[in-house]
C-alpha positions in Angstrom: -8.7 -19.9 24.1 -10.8 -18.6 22.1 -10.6 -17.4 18.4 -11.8 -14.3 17.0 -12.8 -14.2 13.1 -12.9 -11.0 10.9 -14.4 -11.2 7.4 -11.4 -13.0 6.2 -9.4 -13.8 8.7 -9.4 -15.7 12.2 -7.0 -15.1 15.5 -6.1 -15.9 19.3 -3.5 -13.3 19.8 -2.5 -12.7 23.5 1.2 -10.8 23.1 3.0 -8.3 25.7 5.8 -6.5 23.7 8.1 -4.3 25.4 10.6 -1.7 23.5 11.9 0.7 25.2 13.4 3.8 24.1 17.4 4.9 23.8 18.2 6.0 26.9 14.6 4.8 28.3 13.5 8.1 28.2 9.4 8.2 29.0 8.5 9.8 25.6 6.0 7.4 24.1 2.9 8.1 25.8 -0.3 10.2 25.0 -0.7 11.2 21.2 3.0 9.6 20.6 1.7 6.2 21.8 -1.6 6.3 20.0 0.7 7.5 16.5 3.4 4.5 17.5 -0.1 1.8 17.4 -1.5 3.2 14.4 2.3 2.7 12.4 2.4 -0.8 13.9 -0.7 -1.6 12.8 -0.5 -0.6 9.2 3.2 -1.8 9.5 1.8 -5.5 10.4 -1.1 -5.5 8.0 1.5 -5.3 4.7 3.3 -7.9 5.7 2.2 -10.2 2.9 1.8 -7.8 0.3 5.8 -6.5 1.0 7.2 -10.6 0.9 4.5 -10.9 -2.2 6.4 -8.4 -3.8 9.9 -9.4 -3.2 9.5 -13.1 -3.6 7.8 -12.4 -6.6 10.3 -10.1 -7.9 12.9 -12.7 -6.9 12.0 -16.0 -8.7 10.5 -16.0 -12.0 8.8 -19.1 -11.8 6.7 -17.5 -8.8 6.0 -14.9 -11.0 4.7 -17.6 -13.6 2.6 -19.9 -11.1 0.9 -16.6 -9.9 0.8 -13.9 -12.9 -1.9 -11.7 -10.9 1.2 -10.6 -8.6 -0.8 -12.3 -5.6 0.9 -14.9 -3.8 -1.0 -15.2 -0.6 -4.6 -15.6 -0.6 -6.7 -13.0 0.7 -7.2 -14.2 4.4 -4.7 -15.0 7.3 -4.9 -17.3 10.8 -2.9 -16.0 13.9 -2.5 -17.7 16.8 0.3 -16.9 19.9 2.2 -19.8 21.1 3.6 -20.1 24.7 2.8 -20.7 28.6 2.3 -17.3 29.7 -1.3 -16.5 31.0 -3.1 -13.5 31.0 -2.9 -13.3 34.6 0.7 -13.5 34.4 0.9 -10.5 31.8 -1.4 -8.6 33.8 0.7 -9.3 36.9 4.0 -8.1 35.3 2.1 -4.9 34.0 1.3 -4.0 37.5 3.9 -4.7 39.3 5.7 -2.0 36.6 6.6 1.0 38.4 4.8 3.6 36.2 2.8 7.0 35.8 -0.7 6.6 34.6 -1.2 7.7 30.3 -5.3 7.8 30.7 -4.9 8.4 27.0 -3.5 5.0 26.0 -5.3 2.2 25.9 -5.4 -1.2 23.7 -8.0 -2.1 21.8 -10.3 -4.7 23.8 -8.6 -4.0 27.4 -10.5 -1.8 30.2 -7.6 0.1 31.5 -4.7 1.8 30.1 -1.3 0.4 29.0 1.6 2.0 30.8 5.0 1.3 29.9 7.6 -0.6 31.8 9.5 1.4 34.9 12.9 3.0 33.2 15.9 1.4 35.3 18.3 3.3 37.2 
């Protein structure tokens, strides 16, 4: 696999996450879905300035090692463990019993991302 490399950073991230809402009802789609990435996204990219904070707020001798209240340093590596393939994601995904959201898609795919078929 290979890794792509930002200006501080460098990642192979290949992930399929399914949530599904109470009661599976089909309501994150369209501009819902596209709001639910953006808050992920800003979600996952405090990550190390929220456990900065708290560790550093939590032991003092932290707080001594690193007085500029930065614990981590400024870049990051990210890499998915595990088996699964892409085939076998993409498989799973269309074998999904689903409407099509011509509105979603993920960043670097060529088709849209559909959630999972509700149960009955």
């Amino acid at each position: 696999m290979g890794y792509r490399h930002g200006a501080h950073t460098v990642f192979g991230i290949h992930l399929h996450l399914v949530w599904t809402t109470k009661y599976r009802k089909p309501v994150v789609s369209g501009e819902v879905g596209l709001r639910v990435r953006e808050v992920i996204r800003r979600v996952c990219q405090r990550l190390k300035g929220k456990s900065s904070h708290t560790l550093l707020n939590e032991y003092s001798h932290l707080r001594r090692a690193y007085w500029g209240r930065h614990l981590w340093a400024r870049g990051y590596f990210c890499c998915s463990s595990g088996n699964v393939t892409d085939e076998v994601i993409t498989q799973y995904i269309e074998n999904q019993h689903h409407e099509e959201d011509a509105d979603f898609r993920v960043e670097g795919e060529d088709g849209p991302t559909r959630p999972p078929k509700p149960s009955a």
